[in-house]
C-alpha positions in Angstrom: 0.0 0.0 0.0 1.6 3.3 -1.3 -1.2 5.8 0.2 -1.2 6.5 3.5 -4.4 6.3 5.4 -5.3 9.7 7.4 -6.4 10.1 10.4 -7.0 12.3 13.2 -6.3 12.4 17.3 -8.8 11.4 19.3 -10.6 10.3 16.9 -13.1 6.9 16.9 -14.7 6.8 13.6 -14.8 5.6 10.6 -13.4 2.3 11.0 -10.8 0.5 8.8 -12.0 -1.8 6.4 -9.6 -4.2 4.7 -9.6 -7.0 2.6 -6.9 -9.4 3.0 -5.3 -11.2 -0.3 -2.5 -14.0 -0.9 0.2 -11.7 -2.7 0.9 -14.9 -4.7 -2.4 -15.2 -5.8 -4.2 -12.1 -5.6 -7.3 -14.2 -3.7 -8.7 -13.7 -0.9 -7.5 -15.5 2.7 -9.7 -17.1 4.5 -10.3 -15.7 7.5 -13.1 -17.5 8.4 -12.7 -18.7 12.6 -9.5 -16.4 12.8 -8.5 -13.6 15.0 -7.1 -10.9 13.5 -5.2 -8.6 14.8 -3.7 -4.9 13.6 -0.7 -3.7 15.6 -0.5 0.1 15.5 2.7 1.9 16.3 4.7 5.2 15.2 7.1 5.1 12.7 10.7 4.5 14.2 9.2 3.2 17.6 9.6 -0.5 18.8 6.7 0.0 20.9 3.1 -1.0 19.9 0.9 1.8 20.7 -2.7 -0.4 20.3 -3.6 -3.8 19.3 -7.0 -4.1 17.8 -8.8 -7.2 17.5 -10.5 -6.9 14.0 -14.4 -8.0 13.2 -14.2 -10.7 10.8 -17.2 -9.2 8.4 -16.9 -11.7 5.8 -14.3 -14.6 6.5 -14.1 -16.3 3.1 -13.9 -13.2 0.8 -10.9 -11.9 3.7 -12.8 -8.7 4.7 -12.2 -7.7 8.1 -12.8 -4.3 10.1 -11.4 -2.9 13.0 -12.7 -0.1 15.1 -10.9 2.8 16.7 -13.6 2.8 19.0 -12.2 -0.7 20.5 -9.3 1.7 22.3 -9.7 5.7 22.2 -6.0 6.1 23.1 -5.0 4.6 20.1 -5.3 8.0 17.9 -4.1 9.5 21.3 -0.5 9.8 20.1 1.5 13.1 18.9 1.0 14.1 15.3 2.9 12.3 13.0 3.7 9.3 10.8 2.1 5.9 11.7 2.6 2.3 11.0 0.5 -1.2 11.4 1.0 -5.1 10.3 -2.0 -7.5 10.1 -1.7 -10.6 12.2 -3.7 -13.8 11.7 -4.1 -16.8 14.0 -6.1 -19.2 12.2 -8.3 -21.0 14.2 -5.9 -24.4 14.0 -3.3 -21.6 16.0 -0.8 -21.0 12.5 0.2 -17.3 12.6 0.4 -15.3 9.4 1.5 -11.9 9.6 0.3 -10.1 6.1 4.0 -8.4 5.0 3.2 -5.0 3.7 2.6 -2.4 6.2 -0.2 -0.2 6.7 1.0 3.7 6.7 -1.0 6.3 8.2 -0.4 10.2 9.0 -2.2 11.3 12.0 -3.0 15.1 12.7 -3.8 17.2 15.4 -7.0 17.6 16.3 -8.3 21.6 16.4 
C-alpha cells in the first residue's frame, strides 16, 4: 500500500475496512474462525501503541474491520507518521503476519 491512510487524534470513527489477499495469488484469505489482529505503532518506535482485535465481516472473501472505538488512546498519540501489520491466527493456532505495512499520518486535532 503506497497511500497513507489519514487520520486524526482522538478520533473513533470511521473504521478501517480491509480486505486481505495472498500476494501470490491475488485471492482472498480465508479468515473465516481467525483472530485478527492490527498492531499500531509510530514510525521508528519498537513499541506497539494499540492492538486491535479486528471484526471478521466476511471470512471467506478476507474482509475484516477494525474499530478505533475498540481503544480511544490509540489516535491519542503526537502528530505524525504511523505504522500497522495484520496478524492472523487461524483458528488451527498458525500465525500469518500479512508483509506489507499499513502507513497512516495522524494530525492534530483543532
Amino acid at each position: 500500500m503506497a497511500d497513507k491512510i489519514l487520520l486524526v487524534q482522538g478520533d473513533t470513527r470511521p473504521p478501517l475496512n480491509v480486505t486481505l489477499t495472498d500476494t501470490t495469488t491475488a485471492a482472498a484469505i480465508n479468515v473465516g474462525g481467525a483472530t485478527v489482529r492490527l498492531k499500531f505503532r509510530a514510525v521508528g518506535d519498537t513499541t506497539v501503541r494499540s492492538t486491535l482485535v479486528g471484526s471478521v465481516t466476511d471470512g471467506a472473501a478476507g474482509q475484516v474491520s477494525f474499530f478505533w472505538a475498540d481503544d480511544p488512546t490509540a489516535l491519542a498519540g503526537d502528530a505524525g507518521d504511523y505504522e500497522a501489520e495484520i496478524e492472523i491466527t487461524f483458528a488451527d493456532t498458525t500465525v500469518q503476519t500479512v508483509y506489507e505495512l499499513l502507513k497512516f499520518k495522524l494530525r492534530q486535532e483543532f
